[in-house]
C-alpha positions as CSV (number, residue, x, y, z in Angstrom):
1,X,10.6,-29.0,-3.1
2,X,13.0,-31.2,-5.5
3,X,12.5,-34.9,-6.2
4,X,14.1,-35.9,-3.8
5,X,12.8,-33.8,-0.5
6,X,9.8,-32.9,0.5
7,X,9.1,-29.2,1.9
8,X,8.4,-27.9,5.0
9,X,4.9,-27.4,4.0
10,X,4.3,-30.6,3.4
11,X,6.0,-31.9,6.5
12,X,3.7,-29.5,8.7
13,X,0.7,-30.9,6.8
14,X,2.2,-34.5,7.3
15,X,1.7,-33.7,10.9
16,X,-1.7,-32.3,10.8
17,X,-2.9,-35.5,8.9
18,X,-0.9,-37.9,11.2
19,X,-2.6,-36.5,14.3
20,X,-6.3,-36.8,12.5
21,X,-5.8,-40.3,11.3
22,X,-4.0,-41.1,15.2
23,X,-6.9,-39.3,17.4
24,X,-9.9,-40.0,15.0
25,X,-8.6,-43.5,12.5
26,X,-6.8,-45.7,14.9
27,X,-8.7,-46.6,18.0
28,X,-11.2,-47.3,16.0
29,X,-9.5,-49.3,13.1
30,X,-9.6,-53.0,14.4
31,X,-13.5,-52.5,14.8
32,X,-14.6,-51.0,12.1
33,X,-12.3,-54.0,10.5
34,X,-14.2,-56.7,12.3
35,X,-17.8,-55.2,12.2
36,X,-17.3,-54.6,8.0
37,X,-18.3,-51.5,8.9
38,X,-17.8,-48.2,6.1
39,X,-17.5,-45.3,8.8
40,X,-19.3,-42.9,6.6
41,X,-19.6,-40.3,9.8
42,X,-16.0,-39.7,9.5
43,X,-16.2,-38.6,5.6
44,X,-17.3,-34.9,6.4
45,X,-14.4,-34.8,9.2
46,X,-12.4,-35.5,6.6
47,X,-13.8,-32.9,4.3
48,X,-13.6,-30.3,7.2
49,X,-9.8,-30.8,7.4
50,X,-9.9,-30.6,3.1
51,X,-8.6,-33.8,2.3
52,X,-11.1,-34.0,-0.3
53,X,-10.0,-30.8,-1.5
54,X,-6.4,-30.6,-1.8
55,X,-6.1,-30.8,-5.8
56,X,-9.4,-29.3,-6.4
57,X,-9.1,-25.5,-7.5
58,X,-11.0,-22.8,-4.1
59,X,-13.9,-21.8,-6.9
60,X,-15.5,-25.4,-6.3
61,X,-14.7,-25.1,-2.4
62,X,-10.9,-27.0,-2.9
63,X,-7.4,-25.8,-1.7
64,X,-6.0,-25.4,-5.0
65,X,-3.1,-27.5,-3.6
66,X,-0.5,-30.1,-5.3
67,X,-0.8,-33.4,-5.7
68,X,1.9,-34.6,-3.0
69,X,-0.1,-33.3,-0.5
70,X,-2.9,-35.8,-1.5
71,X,-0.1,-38.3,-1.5
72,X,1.2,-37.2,2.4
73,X,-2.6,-37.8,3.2
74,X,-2.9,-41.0,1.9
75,X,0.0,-42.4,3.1
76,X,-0.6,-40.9,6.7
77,X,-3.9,-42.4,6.5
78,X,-2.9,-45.8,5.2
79,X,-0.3,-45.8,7.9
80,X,-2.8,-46.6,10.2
81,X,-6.1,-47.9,8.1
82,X,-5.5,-48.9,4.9
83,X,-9.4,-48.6,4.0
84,X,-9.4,-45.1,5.0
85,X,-6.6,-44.6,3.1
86,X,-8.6,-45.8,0.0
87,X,-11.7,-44.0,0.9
88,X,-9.6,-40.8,0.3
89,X,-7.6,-42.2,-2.5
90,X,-10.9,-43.4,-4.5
91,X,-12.5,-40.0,-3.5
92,X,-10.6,-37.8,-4.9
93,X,-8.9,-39.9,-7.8
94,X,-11.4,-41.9,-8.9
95,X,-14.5,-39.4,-7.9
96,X,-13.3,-36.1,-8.1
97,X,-10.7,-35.9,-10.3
98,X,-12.6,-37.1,-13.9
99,X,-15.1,-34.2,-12.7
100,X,-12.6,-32.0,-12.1
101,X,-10.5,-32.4,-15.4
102,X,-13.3,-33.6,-17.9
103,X,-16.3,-31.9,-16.4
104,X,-18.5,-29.0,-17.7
105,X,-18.7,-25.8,-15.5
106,X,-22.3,-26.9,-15.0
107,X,-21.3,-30.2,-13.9
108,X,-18.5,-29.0,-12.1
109,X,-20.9,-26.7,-9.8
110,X,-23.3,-29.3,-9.6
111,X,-21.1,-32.3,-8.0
112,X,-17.6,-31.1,-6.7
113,X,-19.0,-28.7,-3.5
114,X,-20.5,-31.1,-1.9
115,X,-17.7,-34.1,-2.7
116,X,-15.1,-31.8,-1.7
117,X,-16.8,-31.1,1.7
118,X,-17.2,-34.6,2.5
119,X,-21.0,-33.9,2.0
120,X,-21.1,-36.9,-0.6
121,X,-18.3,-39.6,-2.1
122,X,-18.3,-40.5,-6.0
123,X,-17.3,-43.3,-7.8
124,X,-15.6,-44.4,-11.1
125,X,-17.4,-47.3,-12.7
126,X,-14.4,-49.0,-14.6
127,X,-13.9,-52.6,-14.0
128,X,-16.5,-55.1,-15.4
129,X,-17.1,-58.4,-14.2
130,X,-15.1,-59.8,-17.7
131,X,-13.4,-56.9,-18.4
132,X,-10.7,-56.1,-15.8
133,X,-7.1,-55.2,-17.1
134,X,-8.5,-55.3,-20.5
135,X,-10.8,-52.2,-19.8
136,X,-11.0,-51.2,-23.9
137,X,-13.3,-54.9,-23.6
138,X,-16.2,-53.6,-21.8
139,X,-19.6,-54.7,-22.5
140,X,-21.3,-52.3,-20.9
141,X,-23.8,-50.0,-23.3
142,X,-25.0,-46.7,-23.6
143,X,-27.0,-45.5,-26.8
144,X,-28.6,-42.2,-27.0
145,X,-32.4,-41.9,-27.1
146,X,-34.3,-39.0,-28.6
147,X,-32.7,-35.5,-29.6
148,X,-32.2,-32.4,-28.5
149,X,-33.1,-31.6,-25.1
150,X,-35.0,-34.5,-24.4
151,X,-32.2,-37.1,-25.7
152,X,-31.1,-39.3,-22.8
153,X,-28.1,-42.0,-22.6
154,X,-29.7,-45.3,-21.9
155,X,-27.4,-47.4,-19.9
156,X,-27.1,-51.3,-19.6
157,X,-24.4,-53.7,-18.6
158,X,-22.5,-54.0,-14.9
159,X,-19.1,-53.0,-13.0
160,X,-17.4,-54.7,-10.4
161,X,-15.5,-54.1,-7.8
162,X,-15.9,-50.1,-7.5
163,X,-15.3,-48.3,-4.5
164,X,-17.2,-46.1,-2.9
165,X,-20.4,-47.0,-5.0
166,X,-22.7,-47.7,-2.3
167,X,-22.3,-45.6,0.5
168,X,-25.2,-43.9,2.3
169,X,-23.5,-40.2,0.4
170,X,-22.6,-41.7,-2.9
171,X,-23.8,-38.7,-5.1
172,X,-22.7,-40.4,-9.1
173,X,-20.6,-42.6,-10.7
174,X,-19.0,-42.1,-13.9
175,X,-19.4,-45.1,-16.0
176,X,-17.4,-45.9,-18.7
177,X,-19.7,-47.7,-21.7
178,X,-19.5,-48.2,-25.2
179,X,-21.4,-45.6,-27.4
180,X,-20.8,-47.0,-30.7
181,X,-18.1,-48.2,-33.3
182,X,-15.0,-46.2,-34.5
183,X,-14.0,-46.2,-38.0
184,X,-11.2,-48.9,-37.3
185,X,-13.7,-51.3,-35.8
186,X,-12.8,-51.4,-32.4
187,X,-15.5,-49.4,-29.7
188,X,-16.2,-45.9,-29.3
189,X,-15.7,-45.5,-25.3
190,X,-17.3,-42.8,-23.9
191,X,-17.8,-41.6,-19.6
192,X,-21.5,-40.8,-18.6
193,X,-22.1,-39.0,-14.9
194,X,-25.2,-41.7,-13.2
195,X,-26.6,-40.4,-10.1
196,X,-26.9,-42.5,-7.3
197,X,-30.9,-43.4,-7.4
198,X,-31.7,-43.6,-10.7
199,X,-33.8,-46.1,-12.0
200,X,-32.5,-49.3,-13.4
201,X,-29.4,-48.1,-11.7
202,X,-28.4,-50.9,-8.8
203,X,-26.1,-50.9,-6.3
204,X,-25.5,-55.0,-5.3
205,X,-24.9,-56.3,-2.3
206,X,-21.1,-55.3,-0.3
207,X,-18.3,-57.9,-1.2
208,X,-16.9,-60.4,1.5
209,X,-13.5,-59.2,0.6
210,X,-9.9,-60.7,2.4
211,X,-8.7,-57.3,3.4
212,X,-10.1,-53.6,3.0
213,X,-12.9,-54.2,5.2
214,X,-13.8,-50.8,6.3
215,X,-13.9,-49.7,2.8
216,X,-17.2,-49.8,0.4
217,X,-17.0,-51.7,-2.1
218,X,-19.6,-52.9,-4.9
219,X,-21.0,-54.3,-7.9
220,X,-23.4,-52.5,-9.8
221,X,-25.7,-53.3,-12.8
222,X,-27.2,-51.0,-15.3
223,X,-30.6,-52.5,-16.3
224,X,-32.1,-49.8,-19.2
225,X,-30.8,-46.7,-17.0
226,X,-31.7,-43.2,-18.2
227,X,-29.6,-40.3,-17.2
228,X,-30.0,-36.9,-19.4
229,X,-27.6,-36.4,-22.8
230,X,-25.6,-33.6,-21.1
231,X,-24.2,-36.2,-18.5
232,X,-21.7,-37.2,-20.7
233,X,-18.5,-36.8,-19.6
234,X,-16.1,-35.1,-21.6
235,X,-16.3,-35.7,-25.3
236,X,-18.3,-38.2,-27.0
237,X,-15.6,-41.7,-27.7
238,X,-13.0,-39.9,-25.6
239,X,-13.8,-42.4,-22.4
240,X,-10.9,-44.9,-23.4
241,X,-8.0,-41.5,-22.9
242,X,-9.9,-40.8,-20.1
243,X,-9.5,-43.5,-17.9
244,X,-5.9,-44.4,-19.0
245,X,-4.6,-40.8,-17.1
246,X,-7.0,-41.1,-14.5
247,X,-5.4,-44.9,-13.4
248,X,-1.7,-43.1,-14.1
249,X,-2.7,-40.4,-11.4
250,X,-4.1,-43.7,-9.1
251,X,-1.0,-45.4,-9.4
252,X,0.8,-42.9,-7.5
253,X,-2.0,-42.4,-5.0
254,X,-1.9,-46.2,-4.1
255,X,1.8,-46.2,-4.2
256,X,1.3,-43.8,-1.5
257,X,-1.3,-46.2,0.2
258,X,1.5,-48.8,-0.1
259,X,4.3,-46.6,1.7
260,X,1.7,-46.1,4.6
261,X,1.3,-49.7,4.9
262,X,5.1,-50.4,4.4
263,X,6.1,-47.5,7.1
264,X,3.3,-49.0,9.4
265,X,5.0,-52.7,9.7
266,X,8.6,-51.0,9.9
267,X,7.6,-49.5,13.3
268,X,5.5,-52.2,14.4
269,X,8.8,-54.6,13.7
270,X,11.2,-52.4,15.2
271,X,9.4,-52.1,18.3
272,X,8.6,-55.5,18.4
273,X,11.8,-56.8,17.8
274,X,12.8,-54.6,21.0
275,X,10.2,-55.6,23.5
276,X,9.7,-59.6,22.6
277,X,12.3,-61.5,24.8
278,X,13.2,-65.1,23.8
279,X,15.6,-66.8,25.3
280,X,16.7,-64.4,27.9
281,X,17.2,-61.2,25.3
282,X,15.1,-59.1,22.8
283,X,14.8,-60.9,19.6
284,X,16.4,-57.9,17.6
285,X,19.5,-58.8,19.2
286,X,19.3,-61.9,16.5
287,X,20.4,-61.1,13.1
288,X,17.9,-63.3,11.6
289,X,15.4,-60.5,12.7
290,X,17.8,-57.1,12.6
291,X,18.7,-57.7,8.9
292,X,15.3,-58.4,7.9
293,X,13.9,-55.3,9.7
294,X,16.7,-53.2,8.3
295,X,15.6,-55.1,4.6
296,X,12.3,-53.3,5.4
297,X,13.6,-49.6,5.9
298,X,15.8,-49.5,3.1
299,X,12.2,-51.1,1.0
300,X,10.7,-48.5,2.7
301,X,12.7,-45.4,2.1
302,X,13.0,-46.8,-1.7
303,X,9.7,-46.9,-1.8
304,X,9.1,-43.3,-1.2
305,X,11.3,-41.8,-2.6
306,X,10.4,-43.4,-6.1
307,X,6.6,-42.1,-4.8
308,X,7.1,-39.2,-4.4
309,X,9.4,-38.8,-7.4
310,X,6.1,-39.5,-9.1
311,X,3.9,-37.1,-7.2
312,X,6.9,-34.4,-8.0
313,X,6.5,-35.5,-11.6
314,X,3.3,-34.9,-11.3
315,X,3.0,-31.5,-10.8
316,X,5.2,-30.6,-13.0
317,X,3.0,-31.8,-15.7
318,X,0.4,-29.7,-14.5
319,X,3.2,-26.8,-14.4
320,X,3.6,-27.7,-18.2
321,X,7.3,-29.1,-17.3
322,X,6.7,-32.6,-17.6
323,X,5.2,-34.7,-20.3
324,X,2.4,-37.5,-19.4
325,X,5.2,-40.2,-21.0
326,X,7.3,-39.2,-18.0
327,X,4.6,-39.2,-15.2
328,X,3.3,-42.6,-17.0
329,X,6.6,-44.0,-16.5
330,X,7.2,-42.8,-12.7
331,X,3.6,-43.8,-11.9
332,X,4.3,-47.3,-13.2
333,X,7.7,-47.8,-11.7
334,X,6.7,-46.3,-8.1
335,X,3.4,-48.2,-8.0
336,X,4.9,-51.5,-9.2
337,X,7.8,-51.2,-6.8
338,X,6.2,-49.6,-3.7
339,X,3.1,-52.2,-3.4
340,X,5.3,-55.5,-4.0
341,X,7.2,-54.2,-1.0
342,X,4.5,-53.2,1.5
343,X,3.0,-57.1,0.2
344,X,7.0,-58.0,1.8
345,X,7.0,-55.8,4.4
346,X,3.1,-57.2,6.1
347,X,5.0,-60.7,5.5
348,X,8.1,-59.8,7.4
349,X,6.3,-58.1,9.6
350,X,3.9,-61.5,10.7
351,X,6.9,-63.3,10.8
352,X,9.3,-61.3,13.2
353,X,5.6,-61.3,15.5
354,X,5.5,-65.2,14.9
355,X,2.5,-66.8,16.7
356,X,1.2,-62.9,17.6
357,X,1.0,-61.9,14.0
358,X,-1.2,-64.4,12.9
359,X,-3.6,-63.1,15.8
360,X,-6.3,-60.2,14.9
361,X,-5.5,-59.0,18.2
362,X,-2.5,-57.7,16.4
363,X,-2.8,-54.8,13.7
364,X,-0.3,-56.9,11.6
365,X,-2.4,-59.4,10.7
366,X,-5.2,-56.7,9.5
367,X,-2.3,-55.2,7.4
368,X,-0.7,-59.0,6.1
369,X,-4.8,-58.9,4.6
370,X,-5.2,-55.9,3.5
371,X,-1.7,-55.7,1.3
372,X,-2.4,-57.9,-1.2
373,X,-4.9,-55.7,-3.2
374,X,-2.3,-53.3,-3.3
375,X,-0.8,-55.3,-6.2
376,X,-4.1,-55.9,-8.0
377,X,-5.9,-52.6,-7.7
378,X,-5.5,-49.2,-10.3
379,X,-3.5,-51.8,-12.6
380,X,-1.8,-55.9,-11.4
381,X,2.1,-55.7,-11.2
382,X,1.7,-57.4,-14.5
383,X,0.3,-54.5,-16.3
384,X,2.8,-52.4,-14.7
385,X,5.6,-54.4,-16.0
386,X,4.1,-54.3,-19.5
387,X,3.5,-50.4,-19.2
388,X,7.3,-49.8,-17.9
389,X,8.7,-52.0,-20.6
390,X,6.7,-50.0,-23.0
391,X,8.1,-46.8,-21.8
392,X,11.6,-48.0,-22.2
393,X,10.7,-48.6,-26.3
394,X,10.3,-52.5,-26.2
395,X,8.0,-53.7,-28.7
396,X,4.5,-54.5,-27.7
C-alpha cells in the first residue's frame, strides 16, 4: 500500500470485520448501552476471527499482521459501537502490546496465548487519580522486598480510569509505579505485570460514565500488593519510555475509533437528510443541511487519510524505515485532528435529526455521548497540540 491507499488485503479484511461487527455488534449495541452491560461473551468471538492477534507474531498464537489492519478493525467496530471498538483498541494496545514489545519470553508464553485468543483481556494501569496528562507524577509505589528468588515488588497507590481492568477474563495489568530516585532527582518509573487476584490488589466499583457504556472501565487500588521480582516489565526505571510509545501507538488506534464514529454519523445524516420530509420535501434539498453533511465527508475523508497515514508510518518504523519522531508526529496530528471531528460530526449529526437525535431511540444520540472521550483519552487535544508543536522545533 502507499500512504495514501489502502490495499486490497485490507479492503477484503475491512469487509470481514464489517460483516462481524453488523451480524454480531449492532443489534445488540443500544442494549448493551442501556443495561451498562460489558459483553464479555463476545471477546472470544472476537479472538476466533484474530482481532486480538493481528500485530502479535504466529509463535504466541497472533497473525503476525500490520498495524493498519488493527486500525481497519477498530474503525469498523467503532462504526457501529464505539465501546467495542475500545474493547479491541485497549486490548491489544494497552494489554498486548507492552507484553509483546517489553516482555520476557517467559512472560510472553505465559500471558499473550490466551489474550490473543480472546481467552482473557489485559490492562495498562497508567492514569492516577492526580496524575493524568502529567503521567511522570505518579504516586503510586513499588519497592522490592527480599533478594534473589524470593524478592517480590510490593505495590501501593491507585489508577483510574483503566479499561478493561475488571472484567470477568482480566488476566494482569501492567502498572506503572515509582521504584526509586534517578540521579537527577526526578523518579525512577518502572512497569510491573499484577495478576488479576492478587491480594491487596482491588478492582473498584464500574464508573457511571456519559458515553462508553458497554466498555469496562475502573479504578483500582494497590494496598501492599505482592507480585514476584521477575514481573517487572522491561528494564528496571525504563517505565517512563515505555508508556510514552505505547500512548503514540494508541493515538492512532483511537484516531481510528474516531473515523468509525465520524463515518457512522456521515451515513446516518445522509440518509436522514433523504428520508425526513419537512415542508413538503426531504430536508437535504435545504442547503443549510446539504453543506453541512458535505462539511462531514470532506472531515471524514481528512480524517482518514491523516489515520492511516499514521498507521502507514507505523509500519515502516517497524520495517526500520521510519523513525519514532515521525510516527510521534503522525500519531499526534491524526489523533488530534480525527477525534475533534468525529466530536463535530455526532454534533452535526443530532442536529440535521433535530428533536430525533436527542432521542436514545436514535443511535445518534449514543454516538453525540460517546464522542467526547475521544478528545480526552490516550492524550487531551491539549497535549496533542503541545506534542505537535514540539515536533515542529518550538521551544517547550
Amino acid at each position: 500500500m502507499t500512504a495514501f491507499e489502502l490495499s486490497k488485503e485490507h479492503e477484503d479484511f475491512r469487509a470481514v470485520v464489517r460483516e462481524f461487527a453488523t451480524e454480531q455488534v449492532a443489534p445488540h449495541a443500544d442494549q448493551w448501552d442501556r443495561e451498562h452491560r460489558f459483553p464479555v461473551e463476545l471477546v472470544p468471538q472476537m479472538g476466533d476471527l484474530g482481532l486480538f492477534g493481528l500485530v502479535v507474531p504466529e509463535e504466541y498464537g497472533g497473525a503476525g499482521g500490520d498495524f493498519t489492519s488493527l486500525c481497519v478493525a477498530i474503525e469498523e467496530l467503532g462504526r457501529v459501537d464505539q465501546s467495542i471498538g475500545i474493547t479491541l483498541s485497549a486490548g491489544v494496545g494497552l494489554g498486548i502490546n507492552p507484553i509483546l514489545s517489553y516482555g520476557t519470553d517467559e512472560q510472553k508464553q505465559r500471558w499473550l496465548p490466551d489474550l490473543v485468543a480472546g481467552r482473557a483481556l489485559a490492562a495498562f494501569g497508567l492514569t492516577e487519580p492526580d496524575a493524568g496528562s502529567d503521567a511522570g507524577a505518579s504516586r503510586t509505589k513499588a519497592r522490592l522486598d527480599g533478594e534473589g528468588d524470593d524478592a517480590q515488588w510490593v505495590v501501593d497507590g491507585a489508577k483510574a480510569f483503566i479499561t478493561n481492568s475488571g472484567t470477568d477474563i482480566t488476566s494482569v495489568v501492567t502498572v506503572t509505579a515509582r521504584t526509586g530516585t534517578l540521579d537527577d532527582g526526578r523518579p525512577e518509573i518502572s512497569a510491573i505485570l499484577v495478576p488479576s487476584g492478587t491480594p491487596g490488589f482491588t478492582v473498584e466499583p464500574a464508573y457511571n460514565k456519559l458515553g462508553w457504556h458497554a466498555s469496562d472501565t475502573h479504578g483500582l487500588s494497590f494496598d501492599g500488593a505482592r507480585v514476584p521480582a521477575d514481573h517487572l516489565l522491561g528494564a528496571r526505571g525504563s517505565g517512563f519510555k515505555q508508556f510514552l510509545k505505547t500512548l503514540d501507538d494508541g493515538r492512532i488506534a483511537i484516531s481510528a475509533l474516531a473515523v468509525g464514529l465520524a463515518q457512522a454519523c456521515l451515513e446516518a445524516s445522509t440518509e436522514y437528510a433523504k428520508t425526513r420530509v419537512a415542508f413538503g420535501r426531504p430536508i437535504g434539498v435545504n442547503q443549510g443541511v446539504s453543506f453541512q453533511v458535505a462539511d462531514l465527508a470532506v472531515s471524514v475523508e481528512a480524517a482518514r487519510m491523516l489515520t492511516y497515514k499514521a498507521a502507514w508510518l507505523k509500519d515502516l518504523h517497524h520495517e526500520g524505515k521510519r523513525s519514532v519522531a515521525d510516527v510521534k508526529q503522525a500519531a499526534a496530528i491524526a489523533k488530534l485532528y480525527s477525534t475533534e471531528a468525529a466530536v463535530s460530526a455526532t454534533r452535526i449529526a443530532t442536529q440535521i435529526f433535530g428533536g430525533n437525535g436527542f432521542m436514545e431511540e436514535y443511535p445518534v444520540a449514543r454516538f453525540y455521548r460517546d464522542a467526547k472521550i475521544l478528545e480526552i483519552g490516550e492524550g487531551t487535544s491539549e497535549v496533542q497540540r503541545m506534542v505537535i508543536s514540539r515536533g515542529l522545533g518550538l521551544p517547550s
